[in-house]
C-alpha positions as CSV (number, residue, x, y, z in Angstrom):
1,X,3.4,138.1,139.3
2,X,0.8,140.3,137.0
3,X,-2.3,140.3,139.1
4,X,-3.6,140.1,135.5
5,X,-1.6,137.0,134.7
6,X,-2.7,135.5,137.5
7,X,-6.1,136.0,137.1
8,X,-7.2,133.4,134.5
9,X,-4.8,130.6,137.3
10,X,-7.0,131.9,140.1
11,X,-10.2,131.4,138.2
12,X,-9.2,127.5,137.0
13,X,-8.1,127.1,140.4
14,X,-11.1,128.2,141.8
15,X,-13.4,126.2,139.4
16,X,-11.0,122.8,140.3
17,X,-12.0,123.6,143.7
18,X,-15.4,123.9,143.5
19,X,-15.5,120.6,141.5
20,X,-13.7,118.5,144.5
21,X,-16.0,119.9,146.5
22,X,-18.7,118.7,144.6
23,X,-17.5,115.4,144.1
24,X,-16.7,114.7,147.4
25,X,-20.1,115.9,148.3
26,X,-22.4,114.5,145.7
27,X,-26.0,112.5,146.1
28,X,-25.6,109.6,148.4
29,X,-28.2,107.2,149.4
30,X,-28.3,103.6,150.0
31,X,-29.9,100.9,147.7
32,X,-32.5,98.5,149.9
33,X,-34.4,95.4,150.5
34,X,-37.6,96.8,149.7
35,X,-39.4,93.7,152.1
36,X,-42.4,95.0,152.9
37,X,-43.2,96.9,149.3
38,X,-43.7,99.8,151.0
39,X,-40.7,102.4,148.8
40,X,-39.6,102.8,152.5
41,X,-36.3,101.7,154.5
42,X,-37.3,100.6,157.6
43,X,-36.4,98.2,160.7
44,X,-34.8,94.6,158.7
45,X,-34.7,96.0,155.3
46,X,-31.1,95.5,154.7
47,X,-28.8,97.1,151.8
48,X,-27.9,95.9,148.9
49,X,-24.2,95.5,148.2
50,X,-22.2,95.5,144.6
51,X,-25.2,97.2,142.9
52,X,-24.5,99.9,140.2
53,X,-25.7,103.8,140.8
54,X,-25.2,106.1,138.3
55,X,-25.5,110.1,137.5
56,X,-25.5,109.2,133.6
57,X,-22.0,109.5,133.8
58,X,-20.1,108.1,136.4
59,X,-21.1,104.4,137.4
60,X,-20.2,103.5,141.4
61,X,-20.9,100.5,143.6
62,X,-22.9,99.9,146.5
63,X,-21.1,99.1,149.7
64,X,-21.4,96.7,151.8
65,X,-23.8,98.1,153.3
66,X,-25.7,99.3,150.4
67,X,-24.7,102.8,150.6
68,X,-23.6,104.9,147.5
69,X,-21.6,108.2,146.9
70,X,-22.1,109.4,143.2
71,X,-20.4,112.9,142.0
72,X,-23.4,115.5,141.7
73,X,-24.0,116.2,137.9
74,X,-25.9,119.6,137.5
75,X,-29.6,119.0,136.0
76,X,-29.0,114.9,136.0
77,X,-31.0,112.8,137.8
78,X,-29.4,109.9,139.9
79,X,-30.8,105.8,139.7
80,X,-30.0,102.8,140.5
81,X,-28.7,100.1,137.5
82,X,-31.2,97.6,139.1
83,X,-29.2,94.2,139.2
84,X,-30.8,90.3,138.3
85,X,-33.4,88.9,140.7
86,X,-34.8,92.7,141.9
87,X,-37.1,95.2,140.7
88,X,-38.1,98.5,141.7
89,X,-41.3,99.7,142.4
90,X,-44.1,101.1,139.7
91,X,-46.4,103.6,139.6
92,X,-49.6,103.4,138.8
93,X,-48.8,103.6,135.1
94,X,-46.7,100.9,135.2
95,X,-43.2,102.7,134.9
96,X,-40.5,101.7,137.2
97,X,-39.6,104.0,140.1
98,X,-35.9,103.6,139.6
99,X,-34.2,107.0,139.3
100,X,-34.5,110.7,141.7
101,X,-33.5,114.3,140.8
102,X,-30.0,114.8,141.9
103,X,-30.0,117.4,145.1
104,X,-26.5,117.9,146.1
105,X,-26.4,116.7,150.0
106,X,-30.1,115.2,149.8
107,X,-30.5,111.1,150.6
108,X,-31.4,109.5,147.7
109,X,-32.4,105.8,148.5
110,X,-33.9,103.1,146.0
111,X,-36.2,100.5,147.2
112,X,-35.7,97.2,145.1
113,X,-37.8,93.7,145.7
114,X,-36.7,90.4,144.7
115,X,-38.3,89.2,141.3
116,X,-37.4,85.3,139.3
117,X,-36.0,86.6,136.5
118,X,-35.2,83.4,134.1
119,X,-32.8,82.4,131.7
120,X,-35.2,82.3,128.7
121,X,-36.6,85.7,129.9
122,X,-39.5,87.1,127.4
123,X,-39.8,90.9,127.0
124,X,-42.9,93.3,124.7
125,X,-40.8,95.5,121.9
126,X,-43.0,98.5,120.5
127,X,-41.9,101.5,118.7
128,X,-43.6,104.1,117.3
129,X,-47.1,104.0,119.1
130,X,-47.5,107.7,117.9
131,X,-50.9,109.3,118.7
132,X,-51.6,112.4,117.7
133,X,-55.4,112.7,119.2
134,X,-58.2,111.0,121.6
135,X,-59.1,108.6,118.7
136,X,-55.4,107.4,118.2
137,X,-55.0,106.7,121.3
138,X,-58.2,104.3,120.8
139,X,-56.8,103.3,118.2
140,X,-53.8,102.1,120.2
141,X,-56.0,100.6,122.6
142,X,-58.2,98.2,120.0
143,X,-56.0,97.7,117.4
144,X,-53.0,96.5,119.5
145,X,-53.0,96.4,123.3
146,X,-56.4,94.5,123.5
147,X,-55.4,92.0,121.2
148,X,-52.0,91.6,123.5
149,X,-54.1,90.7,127.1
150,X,-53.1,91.1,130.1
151,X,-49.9,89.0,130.1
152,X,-48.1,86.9,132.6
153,X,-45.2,85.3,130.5
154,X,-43.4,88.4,130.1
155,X,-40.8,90.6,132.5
156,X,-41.7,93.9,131.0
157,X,-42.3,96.1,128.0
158,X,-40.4,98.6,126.2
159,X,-41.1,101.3,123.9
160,X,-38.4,102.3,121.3
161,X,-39.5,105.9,121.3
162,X,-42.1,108.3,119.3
163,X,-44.4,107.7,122.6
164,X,-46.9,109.9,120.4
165,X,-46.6,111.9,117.4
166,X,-45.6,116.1,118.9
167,X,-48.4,115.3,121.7
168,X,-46.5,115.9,125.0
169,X,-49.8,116.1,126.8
170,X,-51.1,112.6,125.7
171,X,-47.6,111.0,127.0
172,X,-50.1,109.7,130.4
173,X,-53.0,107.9,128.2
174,X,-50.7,106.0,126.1
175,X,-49.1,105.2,129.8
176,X,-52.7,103.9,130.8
177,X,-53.1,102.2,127.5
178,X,-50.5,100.3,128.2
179,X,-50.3,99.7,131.7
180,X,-53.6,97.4,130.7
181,X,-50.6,95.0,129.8
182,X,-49.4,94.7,133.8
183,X,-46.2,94.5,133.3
184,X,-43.6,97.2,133.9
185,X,-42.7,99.2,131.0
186,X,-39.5,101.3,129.5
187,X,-39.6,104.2,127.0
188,X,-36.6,105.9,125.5
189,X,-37.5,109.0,123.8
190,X,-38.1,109.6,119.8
191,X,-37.8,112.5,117.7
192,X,-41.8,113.6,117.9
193,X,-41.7,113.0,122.0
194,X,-38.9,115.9,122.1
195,X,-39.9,119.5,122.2
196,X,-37.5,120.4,119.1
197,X,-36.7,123.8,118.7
198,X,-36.1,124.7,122.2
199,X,-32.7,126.0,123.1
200,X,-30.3,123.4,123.9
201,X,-30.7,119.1,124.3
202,X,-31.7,119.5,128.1
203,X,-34.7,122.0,127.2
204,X,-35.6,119.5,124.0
205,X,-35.6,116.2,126.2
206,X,-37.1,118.3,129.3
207,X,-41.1,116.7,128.4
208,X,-40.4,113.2,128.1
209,X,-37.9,113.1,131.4
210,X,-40.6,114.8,133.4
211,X,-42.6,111.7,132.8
212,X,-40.0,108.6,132.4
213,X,-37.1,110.4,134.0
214,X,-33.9,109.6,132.3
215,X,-33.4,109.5,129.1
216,X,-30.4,107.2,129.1
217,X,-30.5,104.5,132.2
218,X,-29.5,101.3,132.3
219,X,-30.8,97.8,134.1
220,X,-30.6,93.8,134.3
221,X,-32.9,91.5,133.9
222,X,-32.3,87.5,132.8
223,X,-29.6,87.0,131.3
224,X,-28.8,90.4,130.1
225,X,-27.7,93.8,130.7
226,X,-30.3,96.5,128.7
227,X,-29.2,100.0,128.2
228,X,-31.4,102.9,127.1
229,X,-29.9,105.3,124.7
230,X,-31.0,108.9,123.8
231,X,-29.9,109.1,120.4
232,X,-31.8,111.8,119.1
233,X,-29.5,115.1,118.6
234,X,-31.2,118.3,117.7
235,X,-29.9,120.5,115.3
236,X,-32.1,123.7,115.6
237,X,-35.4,123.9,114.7
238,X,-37.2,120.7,113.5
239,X,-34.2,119.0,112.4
240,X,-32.0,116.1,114.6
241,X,-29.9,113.8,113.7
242,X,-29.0,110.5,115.4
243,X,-26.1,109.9,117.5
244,X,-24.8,109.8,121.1
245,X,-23.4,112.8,123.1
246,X,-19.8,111.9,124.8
247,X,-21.1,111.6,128.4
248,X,-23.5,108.6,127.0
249,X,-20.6,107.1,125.3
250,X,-18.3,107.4,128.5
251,X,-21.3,106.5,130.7
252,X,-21.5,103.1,128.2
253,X,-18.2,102.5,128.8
254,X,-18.0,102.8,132.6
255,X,-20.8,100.2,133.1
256,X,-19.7,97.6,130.4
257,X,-16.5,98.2,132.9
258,X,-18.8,96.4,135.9
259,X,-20.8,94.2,133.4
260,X,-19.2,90.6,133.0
261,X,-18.2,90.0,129.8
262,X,-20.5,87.1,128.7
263,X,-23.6,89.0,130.0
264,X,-25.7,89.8,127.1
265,X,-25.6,93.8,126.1
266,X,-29.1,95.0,124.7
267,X,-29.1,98.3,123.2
268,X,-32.5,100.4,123.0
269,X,-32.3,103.2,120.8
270,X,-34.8,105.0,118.7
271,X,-33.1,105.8,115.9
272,X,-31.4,102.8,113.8
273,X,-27.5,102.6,113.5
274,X,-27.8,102.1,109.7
275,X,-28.9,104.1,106.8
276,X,-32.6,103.5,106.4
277,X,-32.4,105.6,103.3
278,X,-31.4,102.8,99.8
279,X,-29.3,105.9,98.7
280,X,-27.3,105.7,101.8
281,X,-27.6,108.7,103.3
282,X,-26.3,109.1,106.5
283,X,-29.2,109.8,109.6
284,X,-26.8,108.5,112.5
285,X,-23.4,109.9,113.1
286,X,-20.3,107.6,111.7
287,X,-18.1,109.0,114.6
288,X,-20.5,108.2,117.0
289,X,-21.0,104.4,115.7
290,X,-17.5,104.2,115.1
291,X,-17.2,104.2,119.2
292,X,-20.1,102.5,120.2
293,X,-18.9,99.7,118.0
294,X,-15.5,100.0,119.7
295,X,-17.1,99.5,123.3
296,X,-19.1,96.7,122.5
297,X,-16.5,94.9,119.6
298,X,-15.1,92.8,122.5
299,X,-18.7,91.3,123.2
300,X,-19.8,88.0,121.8
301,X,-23.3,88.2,123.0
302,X,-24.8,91.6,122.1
303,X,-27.8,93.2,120.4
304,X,-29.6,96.4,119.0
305,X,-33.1,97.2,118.9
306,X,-34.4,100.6,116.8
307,X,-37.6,102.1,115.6
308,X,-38.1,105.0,113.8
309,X,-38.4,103.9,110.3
310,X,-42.0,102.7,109.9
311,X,-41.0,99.4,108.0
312,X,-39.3,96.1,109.6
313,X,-35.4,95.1,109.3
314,X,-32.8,92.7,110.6
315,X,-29.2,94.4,109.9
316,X,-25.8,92.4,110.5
317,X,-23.7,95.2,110.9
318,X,-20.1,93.6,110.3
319,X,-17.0,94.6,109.3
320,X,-18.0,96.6,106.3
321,X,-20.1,98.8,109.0
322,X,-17.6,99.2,111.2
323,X,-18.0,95.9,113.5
324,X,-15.4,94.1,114.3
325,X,-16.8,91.8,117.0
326,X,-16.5,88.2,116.8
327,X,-20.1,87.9,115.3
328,X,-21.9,89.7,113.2
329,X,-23.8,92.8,115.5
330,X,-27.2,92.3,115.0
331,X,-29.7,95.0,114.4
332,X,-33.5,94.7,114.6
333,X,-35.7,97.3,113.5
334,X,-39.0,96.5,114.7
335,X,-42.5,97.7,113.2
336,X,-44.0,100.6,114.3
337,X,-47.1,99.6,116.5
338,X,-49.1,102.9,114.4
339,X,-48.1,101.1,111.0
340,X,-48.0,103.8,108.6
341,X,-49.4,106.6,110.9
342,X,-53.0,105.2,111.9
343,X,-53.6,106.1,108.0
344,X,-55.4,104.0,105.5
345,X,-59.2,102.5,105.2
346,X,-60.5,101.1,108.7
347,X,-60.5,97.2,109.1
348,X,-63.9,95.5,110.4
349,X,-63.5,97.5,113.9
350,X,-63.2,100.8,112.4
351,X,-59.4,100.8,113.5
352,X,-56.7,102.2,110.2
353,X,-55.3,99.3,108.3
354,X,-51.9,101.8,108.7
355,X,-50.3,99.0,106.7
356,X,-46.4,100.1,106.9
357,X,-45.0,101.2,103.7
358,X,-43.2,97.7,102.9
359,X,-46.2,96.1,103.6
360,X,-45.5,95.0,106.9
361,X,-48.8,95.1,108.9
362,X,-48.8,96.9,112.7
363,X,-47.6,94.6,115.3
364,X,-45.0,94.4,118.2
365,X,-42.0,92.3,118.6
366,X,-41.3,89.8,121.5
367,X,-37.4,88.9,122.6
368,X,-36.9,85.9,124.1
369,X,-32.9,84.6,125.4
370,X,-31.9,81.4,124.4
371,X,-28.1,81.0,125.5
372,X,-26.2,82.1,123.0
373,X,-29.0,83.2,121.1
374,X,-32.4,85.3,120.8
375,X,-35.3,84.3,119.5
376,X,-37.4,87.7,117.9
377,X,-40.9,87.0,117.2
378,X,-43.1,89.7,115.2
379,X,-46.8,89.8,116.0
380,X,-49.1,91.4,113.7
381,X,-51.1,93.3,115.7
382,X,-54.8,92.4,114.3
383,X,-53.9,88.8,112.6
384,X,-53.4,85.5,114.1
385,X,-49.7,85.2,115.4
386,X,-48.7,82.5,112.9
387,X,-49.9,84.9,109.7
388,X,-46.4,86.1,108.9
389,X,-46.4,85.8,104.7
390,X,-48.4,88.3,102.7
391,X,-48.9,86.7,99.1
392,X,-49.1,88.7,96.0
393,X,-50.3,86.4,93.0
394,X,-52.4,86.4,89.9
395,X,-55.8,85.1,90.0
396,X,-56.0,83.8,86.6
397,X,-53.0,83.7,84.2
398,X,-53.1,82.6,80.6
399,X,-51.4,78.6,79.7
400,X,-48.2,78.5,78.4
401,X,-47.4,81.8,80.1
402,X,-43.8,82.7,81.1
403,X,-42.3,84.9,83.6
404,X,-45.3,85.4,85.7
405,X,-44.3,86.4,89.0
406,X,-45.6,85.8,92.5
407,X,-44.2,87.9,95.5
408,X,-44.1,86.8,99.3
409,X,-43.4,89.4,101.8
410,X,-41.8,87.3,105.1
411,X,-42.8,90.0,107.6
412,X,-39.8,88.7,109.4
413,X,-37.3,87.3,106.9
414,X,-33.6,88.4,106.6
415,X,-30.8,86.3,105.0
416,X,-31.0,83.6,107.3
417,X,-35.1,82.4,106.6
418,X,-35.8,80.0,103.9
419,X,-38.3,80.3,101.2
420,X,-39.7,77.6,98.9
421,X,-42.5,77.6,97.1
422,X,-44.4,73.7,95.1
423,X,-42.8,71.7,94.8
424,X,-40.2,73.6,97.7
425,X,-38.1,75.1,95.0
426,X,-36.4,78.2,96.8
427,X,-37.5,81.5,95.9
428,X,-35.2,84.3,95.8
429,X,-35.1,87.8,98.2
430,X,-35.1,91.0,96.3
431,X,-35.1,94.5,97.0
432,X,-38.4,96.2,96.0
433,X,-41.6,97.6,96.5
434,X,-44.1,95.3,98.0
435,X,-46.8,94.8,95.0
436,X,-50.2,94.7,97.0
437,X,-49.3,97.6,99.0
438,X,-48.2,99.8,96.3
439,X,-51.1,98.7,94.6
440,X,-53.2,100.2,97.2
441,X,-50.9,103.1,97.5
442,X,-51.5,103.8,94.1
443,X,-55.7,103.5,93.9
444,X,-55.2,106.2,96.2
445,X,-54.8,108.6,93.4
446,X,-57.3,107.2,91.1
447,X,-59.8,108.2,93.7
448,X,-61.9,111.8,92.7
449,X,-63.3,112.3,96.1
450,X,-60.8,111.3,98.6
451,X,-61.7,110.7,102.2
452,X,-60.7,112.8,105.0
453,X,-58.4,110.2,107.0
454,X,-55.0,109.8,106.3
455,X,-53.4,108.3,103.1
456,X,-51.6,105.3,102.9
457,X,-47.4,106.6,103.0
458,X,-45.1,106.3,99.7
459,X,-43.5,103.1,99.7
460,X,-40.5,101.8,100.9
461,X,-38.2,99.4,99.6
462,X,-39.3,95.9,101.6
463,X,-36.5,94.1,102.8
464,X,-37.8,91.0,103.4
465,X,-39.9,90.2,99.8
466,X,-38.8,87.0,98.2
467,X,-40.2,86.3,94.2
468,X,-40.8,83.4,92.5
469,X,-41.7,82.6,88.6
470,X,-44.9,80.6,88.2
471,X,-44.5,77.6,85.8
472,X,-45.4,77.9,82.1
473,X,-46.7,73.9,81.9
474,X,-49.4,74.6,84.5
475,X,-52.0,72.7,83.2
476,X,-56.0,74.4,82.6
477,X,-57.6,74.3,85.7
478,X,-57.5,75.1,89.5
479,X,-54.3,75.4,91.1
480,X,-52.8,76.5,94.5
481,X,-50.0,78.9,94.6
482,X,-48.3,77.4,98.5
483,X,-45.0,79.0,100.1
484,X,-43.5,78.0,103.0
485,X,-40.8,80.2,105.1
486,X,-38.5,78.5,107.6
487,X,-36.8,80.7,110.3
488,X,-33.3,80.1,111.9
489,X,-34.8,77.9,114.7
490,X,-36.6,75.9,112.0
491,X,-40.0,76.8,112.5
492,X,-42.1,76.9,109.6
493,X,-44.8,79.1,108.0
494,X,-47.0,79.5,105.5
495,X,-49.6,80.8,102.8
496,X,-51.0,80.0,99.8
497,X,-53.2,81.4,97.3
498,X,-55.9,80.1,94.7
499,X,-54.3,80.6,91.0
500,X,-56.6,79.4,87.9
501,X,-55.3,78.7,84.7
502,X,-58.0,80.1,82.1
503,X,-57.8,80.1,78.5
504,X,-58.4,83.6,76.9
């Protein structure tokens, strides 16, 4: 043989060694009855069998026992997928204990406690908290966690990523902000909490894992199996895209493997699988969605929830997308919790309006399981719960004057609300700008001596603005402009506004 041939054999050989080596080594460890609550296995704190373990990758089960064997990954950090009825412990941030840096040969063991997890389990949704200073984060703290308490009737928060706005350094306050909540919480990363730039995805993600740990993980609570997905991709420099690397699709696909197939699948992902952009223009891979959608399109009980866009959404994403599931995949992008950027006038306690640029006010979502079906509440963060239609109206119109429109923005409306006006004619949804908030967008520039704070962002097309004509025959006088929006579970809301008719 040419010793020179025969190099490049020995080489692969020698590198398909070293891998079996490796896998037949790995991190071990054994999943616990945490009994006592101390993070310690001691005397009577039995394993846990049949519960998923995973290097981001590969997904193995406990044995009998509880102990686990998972092939070493270089850089990736080990945790346990923590099953219904358990939870790990929490630090004193609040963030679950559930994951370890993978040492090749080193005991990795994770401490779990039992925890009533029901059916109709409730969970916090925020994206897009986004400090950028000391005063943000006070913002943060008075114009949204205080008005959410202390709460009991939820498992746990999570945050859809953009923990703060390039600010690294202020990912512990916004932890202490909202650990006030006292329940546990889970981030996924955004595009401002990843050093972009640096060389390489592992160097980019490097600041949020050292805090969170990983940036893709997976866990069960209620009814449900909820997977966190890293799906922002640098591209060099300040730019990313969305999409998911193949090891997150393959580690998607080993768990769904182990998941029964009428457990509900919730996705948690920064960046939205749609185009947020009216022109369509692509900001998440089509390849990439084209296999998501091809692990999940056997599911009938599955759901996405995405930040990143500064305005509110519900998508359907069905065949035309790429779904082909037997319902409609749906999508909710939730508000961002900083609005539009902590920017605008303050409110009466000196917190930003940061009204979103489709008029949605600041708020947070809340998911709730019902069966077959979820229930997602928005919460405007400094407004009573029920406030969930904006009205734009006249105050005075002329008589006997036609095509006078009034606008209601439905902070949560999608194709499946209804929206009447007097005498509860239906309205109908349109793509636009919402009026009052371009309104105020636009006094912006009339101003000669701006303030220093930030300005109100360009609008955005809202999807979830409904318009209605106001009658010609309205008689001189007072009047009340009333709409009423009913949801899919037939609850009802509403606004009106005072409307004179005035003779010129």
């Amino acid at each position: 043989m040419n010793p020179r041939a025969s190099l490049p054999c020995l080489m692969a050989l020698a590198a398909l060694a070293a891998l079996a080596a490796s896998r037949a080594h790995g991190s071990a460890g054994v999943v616990f009855d945490d009994r006592n609550g101390d993070g310690v296995r001691g005397p009577g704190e039995p394993g846990l069998a049949s519960v998923a373990v995973s290097n981001g990758l590969d997904v193995v089960l406990t044995g009998p026992d509880g102990a686990y064997r998972v092939p070493d990954r270089p850089g990736a950090r080990v945790f346990v997928v923590k099953p219904r009825g358990w939870r790990p412990p929490v630090d004193a941030e609040g963030l679950p204990l559930f994951h370890a840096a993978a040492v090749s040969g080193a005991a990795a063991d994770f401490a779990l406690r039992r925890a009533d997890e029901p059916d109709a389990l409730r969970v916090l949704v925020l994206t897009d908290p986004q400090p950028s200073s000391a005063a943000e984060i006070g913002y943060l703290a008075r114009g949204l966690v205080d008005g959410i308490g202390r709460r009991d009737d939820v498992a746990f928060g999570v945050t859809l990523g953009d923990i703060v706005y390039d600010r690294p350094d202020l990912f512990h306050a916004v932890n202490a902000v909202l650990a006030r909540v006292g329940v546990p919480w889970y981030s996924v990363p955004g595009n401002h909490d990843l050093a972009l730039g640096t060389p390489g995805e592992a160097a980019a993600v490097a600041p949020f894992e050292a805090v969170y740990g990983p940036s893709t993980y997976a866990f069960h609570a209620g009814p449900a199996l909820f997977v966190a997905l890293d799906d922002v991709r640098p591209l060099g420099g300040p730019r990313y895209v969305g999409g998911l690397r193949d090891d997150q699709l393959r580690f998607l696909g080993n768990l769904l493997a182990v998941t029964p197939a009428d457990e509900w699948v919730v996705l948690l992902v920064h960046i939205p699988l749609f185009a947020p952009d009216p022109s369509g223009a692509e900001s998440f891979r089509p390849d990439d969605r084209r296999r998501l959608f091809g692990l999940l399109g056997g599911r009938r009980r599955a759901l996405v929830l995405s930040g990143h866009t500064h305005y509110q959404r519900h998508v359907m994403h069905g065949p035309g997308d790429g779904w082909n599931g037997p319902e409609p995949l749906h999508e909710y992008n939730v508000a961002a919790a900083c609005g539009g950027f902590w920017g605008g006038p303050p409110d009466p306690g000196g917190v930003p309006v940061a009204t979103m640029w489709d008029g949605t006010p600041p708020g947070y979502a809340v998911l709730q399981f019902a069966g077959d079906r979820v229930r997602l509440d928005y919460v405007p963060a400094r407004l009573p719960a029920d406030r969930q239609i904006a009205l734009h109206a006249p105050v005075a119109v002329a008589p006997r004057q036609g095509y006078v429109s009034f606008y209601a923005n439905v902070f949560n409306g999608h194709d499946g609300w209804l929206v009447e006006a007097r005498a509860w004619n239906p309205v109908r949804r349109i793509l636009g700008w919402d009026p009052s908030y371009a309104a105020d967008f636009l006094a912006q520039d009339s101003d000669a001596h701006p303030p220093a704070r930030p300005r109100l962002p360009d609008p955005a097309i809202c999807y979830h603005l409904w318009r209605g004509m106001l009658p010609a025959d309205l008689a001189p006088g007072p009047h009340t402009l009333f709409v009423r929006a009913t949801d899919p579970d037939g609850r009802t809301y509403s606004a009106q506004s005072a409307l004179a008719v005035v003779r010129p």
